[in-house]
C-alpha positions as a printed NumPy array, in Angstrom:
array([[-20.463, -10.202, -17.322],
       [-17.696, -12.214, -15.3  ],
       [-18.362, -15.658, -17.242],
       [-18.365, -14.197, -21.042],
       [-14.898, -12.477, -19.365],
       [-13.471, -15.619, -17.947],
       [-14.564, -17.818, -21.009],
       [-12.423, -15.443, -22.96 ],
       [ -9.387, -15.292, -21.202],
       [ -9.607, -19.573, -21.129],
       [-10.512, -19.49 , -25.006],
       [ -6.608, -18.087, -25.195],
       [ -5.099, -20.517, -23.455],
       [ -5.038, -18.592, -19.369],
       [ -5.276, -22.24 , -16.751],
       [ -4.923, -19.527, -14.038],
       [ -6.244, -16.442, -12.757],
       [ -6.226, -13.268, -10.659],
       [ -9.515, -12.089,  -9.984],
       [-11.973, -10.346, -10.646],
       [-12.486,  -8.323,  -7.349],
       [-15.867,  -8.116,  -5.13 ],
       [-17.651, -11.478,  -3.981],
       [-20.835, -11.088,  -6.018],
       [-18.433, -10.814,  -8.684],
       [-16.31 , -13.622,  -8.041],
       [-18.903, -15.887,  -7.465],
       [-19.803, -15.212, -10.886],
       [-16.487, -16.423, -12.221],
       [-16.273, -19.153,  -9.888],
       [-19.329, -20.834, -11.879],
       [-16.789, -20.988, -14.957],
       [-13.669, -21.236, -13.657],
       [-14.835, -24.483, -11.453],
       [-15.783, -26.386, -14.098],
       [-12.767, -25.933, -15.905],
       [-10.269, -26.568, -13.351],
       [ -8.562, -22.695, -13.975],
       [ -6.749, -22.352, -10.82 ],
       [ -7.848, -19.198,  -9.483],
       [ -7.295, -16.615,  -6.694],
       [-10.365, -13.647,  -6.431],
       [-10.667, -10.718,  -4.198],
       [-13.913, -12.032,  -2.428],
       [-14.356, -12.382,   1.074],
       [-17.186, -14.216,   0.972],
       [-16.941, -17.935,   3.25 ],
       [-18.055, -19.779,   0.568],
       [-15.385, -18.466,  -1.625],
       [-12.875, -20.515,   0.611],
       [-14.783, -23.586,   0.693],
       [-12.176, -26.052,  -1.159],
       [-15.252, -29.057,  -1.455],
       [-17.263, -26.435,  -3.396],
       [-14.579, -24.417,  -5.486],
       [-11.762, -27.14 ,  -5.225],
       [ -9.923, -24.641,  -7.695],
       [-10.202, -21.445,  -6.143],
       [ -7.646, -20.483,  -3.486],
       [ -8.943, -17.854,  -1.354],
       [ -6.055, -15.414,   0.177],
       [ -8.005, -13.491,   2.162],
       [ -9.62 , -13.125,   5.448],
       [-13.203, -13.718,   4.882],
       [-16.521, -12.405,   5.882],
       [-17.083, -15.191,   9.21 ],
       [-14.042, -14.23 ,  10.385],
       [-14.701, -10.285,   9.976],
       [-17.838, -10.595,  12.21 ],
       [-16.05 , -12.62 ,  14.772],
       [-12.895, -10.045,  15.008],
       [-15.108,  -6.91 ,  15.071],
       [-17.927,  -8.847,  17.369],
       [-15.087,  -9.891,  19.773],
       [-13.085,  -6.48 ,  19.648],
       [-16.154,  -4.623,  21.008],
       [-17.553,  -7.574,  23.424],
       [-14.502,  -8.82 ,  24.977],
       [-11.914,  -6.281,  24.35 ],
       [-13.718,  -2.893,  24.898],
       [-15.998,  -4.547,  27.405],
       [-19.484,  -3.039,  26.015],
       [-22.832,  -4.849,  25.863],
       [-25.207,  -2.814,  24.415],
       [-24.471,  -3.589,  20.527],
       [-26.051,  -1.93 ,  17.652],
       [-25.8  ,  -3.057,  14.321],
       [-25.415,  -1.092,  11.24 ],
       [-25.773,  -2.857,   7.74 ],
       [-26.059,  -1.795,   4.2  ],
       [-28.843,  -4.064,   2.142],
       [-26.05 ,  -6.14 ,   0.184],
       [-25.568,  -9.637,   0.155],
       [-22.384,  -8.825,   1.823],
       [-24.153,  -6.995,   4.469],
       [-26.741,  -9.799,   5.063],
       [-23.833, -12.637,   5.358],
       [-21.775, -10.635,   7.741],
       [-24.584,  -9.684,  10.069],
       [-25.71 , -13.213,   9.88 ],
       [-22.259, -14.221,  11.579],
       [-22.21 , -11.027,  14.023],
       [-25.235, -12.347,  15.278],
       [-24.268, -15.917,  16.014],
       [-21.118, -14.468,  17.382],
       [-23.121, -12.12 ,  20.041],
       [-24.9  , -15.024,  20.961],
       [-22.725, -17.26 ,  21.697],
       [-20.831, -14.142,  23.281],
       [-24.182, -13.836,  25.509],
       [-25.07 , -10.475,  23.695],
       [-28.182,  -9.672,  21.822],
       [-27.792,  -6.572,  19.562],
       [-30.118,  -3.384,  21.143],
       [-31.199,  -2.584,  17.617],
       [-30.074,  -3.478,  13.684],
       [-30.477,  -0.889,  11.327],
       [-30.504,  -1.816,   7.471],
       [-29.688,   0.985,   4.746],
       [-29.757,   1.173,   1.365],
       [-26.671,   2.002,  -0.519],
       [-28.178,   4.681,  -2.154],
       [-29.659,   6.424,   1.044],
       [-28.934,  10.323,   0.782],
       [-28.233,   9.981,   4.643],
       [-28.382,   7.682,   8.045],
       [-29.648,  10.441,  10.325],
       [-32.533,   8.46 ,  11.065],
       [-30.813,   4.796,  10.919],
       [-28.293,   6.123,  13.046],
       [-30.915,   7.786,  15.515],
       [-32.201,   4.786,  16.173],
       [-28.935,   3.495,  17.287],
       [-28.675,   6.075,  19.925],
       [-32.16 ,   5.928,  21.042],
       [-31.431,   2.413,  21.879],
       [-28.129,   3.394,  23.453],
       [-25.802,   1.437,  21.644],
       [-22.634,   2.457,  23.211],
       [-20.904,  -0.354,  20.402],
       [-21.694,  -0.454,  16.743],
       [-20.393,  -2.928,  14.195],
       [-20.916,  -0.956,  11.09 ],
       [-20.905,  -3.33 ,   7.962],
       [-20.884,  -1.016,   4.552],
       [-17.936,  -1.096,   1.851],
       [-18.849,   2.15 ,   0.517],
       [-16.458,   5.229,   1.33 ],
       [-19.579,   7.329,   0.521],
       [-21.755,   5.574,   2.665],
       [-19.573,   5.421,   5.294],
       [-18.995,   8.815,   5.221],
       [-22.759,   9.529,   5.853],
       [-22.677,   7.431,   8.503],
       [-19.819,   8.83 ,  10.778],
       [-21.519,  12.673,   9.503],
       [-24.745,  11.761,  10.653],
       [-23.289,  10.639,  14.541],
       [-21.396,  13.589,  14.472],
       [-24.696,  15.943,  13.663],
       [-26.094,  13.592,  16.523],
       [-23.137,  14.031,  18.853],
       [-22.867,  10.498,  19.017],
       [-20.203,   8.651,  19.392],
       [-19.944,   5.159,  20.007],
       [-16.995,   2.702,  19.621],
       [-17.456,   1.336,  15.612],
       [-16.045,  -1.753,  14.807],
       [-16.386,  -2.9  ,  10.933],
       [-15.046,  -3.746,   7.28 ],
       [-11.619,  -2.94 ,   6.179],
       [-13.395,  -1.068,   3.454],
       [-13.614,   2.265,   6.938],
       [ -9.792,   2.605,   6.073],
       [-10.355,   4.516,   2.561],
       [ -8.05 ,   7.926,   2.781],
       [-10.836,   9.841,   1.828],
       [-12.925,   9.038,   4.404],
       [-10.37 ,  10.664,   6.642],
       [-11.08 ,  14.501,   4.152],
       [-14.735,  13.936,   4.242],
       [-15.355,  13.008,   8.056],
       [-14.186,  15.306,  11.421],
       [-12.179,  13.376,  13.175],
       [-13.484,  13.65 ,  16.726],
       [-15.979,  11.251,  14.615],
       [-13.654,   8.659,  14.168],
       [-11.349,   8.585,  17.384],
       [-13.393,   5.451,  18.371],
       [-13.492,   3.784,  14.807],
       [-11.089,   0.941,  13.994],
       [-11.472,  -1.738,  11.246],
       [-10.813,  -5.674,  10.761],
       [ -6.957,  -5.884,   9.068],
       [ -3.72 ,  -8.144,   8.704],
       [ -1.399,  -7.965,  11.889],
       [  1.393,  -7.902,   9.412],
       [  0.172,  -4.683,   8.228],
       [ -0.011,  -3.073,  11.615],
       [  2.461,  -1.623,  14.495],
       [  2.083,  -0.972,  18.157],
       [  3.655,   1.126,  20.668],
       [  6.522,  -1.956,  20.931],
       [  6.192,  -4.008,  17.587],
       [  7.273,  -2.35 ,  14.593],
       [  6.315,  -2.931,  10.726],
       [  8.149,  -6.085,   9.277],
       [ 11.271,  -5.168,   7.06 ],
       [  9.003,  -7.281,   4.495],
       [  5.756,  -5.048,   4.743],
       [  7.967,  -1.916,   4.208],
       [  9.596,  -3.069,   1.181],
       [  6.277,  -4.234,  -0.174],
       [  4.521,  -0.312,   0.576],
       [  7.665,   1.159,  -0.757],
       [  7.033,  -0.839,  -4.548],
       [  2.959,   0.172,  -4.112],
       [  3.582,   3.719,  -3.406],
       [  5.845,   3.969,  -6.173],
       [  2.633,   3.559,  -8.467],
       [  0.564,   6.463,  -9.328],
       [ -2.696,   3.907,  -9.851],
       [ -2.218,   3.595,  -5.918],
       [ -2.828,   6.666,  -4.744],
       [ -5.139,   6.851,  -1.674],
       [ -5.848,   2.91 ,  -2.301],
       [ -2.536,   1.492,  -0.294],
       [ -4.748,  -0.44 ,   1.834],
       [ -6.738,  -2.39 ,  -1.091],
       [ -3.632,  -3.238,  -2.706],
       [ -1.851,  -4.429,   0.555],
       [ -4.816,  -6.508,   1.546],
       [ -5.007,  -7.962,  -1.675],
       [ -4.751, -11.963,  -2.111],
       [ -2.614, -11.019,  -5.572],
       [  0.487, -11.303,  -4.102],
       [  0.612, -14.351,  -1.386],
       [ -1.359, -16.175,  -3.965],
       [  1.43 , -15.636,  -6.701],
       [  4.55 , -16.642,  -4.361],
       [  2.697, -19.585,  -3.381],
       [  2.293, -20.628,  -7.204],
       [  5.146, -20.053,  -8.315],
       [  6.193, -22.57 ,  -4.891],
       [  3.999, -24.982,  -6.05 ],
       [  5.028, -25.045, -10.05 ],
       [  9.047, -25.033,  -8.768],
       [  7.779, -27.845,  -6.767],
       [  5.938, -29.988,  -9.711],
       [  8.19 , -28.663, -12.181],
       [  5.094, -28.609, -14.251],
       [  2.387, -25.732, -14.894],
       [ -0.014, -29.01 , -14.923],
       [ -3.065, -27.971, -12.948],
       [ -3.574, -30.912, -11.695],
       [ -0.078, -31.305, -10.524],
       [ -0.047, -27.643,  -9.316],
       [ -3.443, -28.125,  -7.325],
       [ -1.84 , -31.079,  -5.532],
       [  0.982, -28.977,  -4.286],
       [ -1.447, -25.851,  -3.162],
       [ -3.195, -27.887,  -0.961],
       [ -0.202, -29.272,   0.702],
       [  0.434, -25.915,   1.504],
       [  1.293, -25.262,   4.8  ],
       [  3.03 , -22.619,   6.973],
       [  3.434, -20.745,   4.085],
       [  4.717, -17.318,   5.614],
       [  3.236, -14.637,   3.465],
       [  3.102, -10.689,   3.42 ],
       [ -0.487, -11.417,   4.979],
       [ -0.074, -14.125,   7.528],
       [  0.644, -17.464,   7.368],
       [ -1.049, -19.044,   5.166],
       [ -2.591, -22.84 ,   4.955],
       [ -3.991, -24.87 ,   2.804],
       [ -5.567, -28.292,   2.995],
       [ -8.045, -30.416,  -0.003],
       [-11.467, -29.301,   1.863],
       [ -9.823, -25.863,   3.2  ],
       [ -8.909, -22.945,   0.839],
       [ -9.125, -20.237,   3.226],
       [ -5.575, -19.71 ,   3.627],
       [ -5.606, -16.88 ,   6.725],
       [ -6.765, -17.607,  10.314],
       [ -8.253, -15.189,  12.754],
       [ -5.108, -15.484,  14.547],
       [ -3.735, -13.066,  11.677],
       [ -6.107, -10.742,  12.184],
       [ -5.72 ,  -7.433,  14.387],
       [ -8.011,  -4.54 ,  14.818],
       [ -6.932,  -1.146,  13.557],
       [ -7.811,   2.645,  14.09 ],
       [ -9.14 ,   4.706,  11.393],
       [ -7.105,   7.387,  12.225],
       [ -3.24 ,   5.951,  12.053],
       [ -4.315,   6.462,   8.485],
       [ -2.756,  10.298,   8.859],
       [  0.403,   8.854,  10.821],
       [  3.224,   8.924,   8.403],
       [  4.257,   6.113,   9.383],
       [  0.825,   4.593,   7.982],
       [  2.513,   4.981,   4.315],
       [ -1.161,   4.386,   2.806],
       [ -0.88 ,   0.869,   3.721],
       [  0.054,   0.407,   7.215],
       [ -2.468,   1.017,  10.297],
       [ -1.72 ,   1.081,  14.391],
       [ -3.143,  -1.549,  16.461],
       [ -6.754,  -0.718,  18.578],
       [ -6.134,  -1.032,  22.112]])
């Protein structure tokens, strides 16, 4: 239903947009918004939604999906030191682009997974996917699912197992209420892909700007256990960056404003800093990127939108 949506919104007059959320449904949009030139910002991660050749109006704020696998891939590989990688993917289009990276990231890493396991979303558990996991002795699994529910059955089922392997995977793993629905001698080896700026260490604290931001989010009820959505968010980068760019033209012509987006450069926003070129509109680099445990998530000092750094 994105393009009846979007064709309404441009029927009144709107020549830019946040949104909608989810690739599948972004990519949807895009097919509306490309053609015409509605400057745009979604919350997809999908590569292609950062392709500036393809969707020369869509500016994506995010990390995306290529840059997930390569984090997580890396984190277990290179950091952690492990070589027997398992795999753990729900049947999405999400999951299938994401593995498709991990892969050519193990490879090039000189790692071939011991075993990939694909779930439905609507399996009633992973005993057995995760079984096979263990069987193969995956001491290392990138775990690629952005549903809490999911998730959930995934960490229950290696706990029934007594198996417990380092996870690496989606930002999605930091949901609060995974935290209430899984023991957490399941998760003291889980950590996710996230924004440095949204992380502390034993010696680098929270930026004064990150606080202030968490402060504002908390203070909205529609929040509540979703700090780390609405931190990771391309919303608000994207909407400093415009207003940059319109200051700039003096002009709300998108045309004028497009120019002046993809001159962007250095831009340094609550994410990362952020760059832009004509052909490139994937504005964060893996250099912003950090992995994070699951369970900072009950450190107060996580304020539902901050995590601490894995090792």
């Amino acid at each position: 239903r994105e393009p009846a949506v979007i064709k309404k919104l441009q029927e009144g007059g709107i020549r830019y947009i946040c949104g909608p959320t989810g690739s599948s449904q972004s990519l949807a949009a895009l097919a509306v918004t490309t053609p015409a030139k509605t400057i745009t910002t979604m919350y997809a991660i999908a590569s292609e939604a950062g392709d500036g050749s393809r969707y020369p109006w869509h500016y994506q704020c995010t990390f995306n999906s290529d840059l997930q696998a390569e984090m997580a891939s890396r984190y277990l590989v290179e950091t952690l030191k492990l070589k027997k990688i398992g795999i753990l993917q729900e049947n999405t289009a999400y999951g299938e682009q994401v593995v498709a990276a991990c892969q050519t990231i193990l490879k090039k890493l000189g790692v071939a997974p011991v075993g990939v396991e694909v779930f439905p979303i609507t399996a009633p558990d992973l005993n057995g996917y995760v079984g096979n996991l263990r069987k193969a002795g995956a001491d290392g699994v990138l775990f690629w699912t952005g549903s809490t529910p999911i998730t959930a059955k995934g960490f229950n089922s290696m706990h029934g197992q007594k198996y417990y392997p380092a996870i690496a995977g989606h930002s999605a793993l930091f949901a609060d209420s995974l935290l209430d629905l899984v023991p957490a001698e399941a998760l003291q080896n889980a950590a996710g892909t996230y924004y440095k700026t949204l992380t502390w260490t034993d010696k680098e604290d929270i930026g004064a700007r990150q606080l202030e931001f968490a402060r504002k989010a908390n203070a909205y009820p529609e929040t509540k256990e979703t700090g780390v959505n609405v931190a990771a968010s391309p919303f608000y980068d994207f909407l400093h960056m415009l207003r940059t760019a319109i200051e700039q033209e003096k002009s709300f012509d998108p045309e004028k404003v497009k120019r002046a987006m993809d001159a962007t450069k250095d831009y340094q926003g609550l994410l990362g800093t952020l760059n832009f070129t004509e052909k490139n509109h994937a504005a964060i680099s893996i250099e912003d990127m950090t992995m994070a445990t699951l369970l900072s998530g009950r450190d107060p000092k996580s304020m539902a939108v901050f995590r601490k750094r894995a090792a």
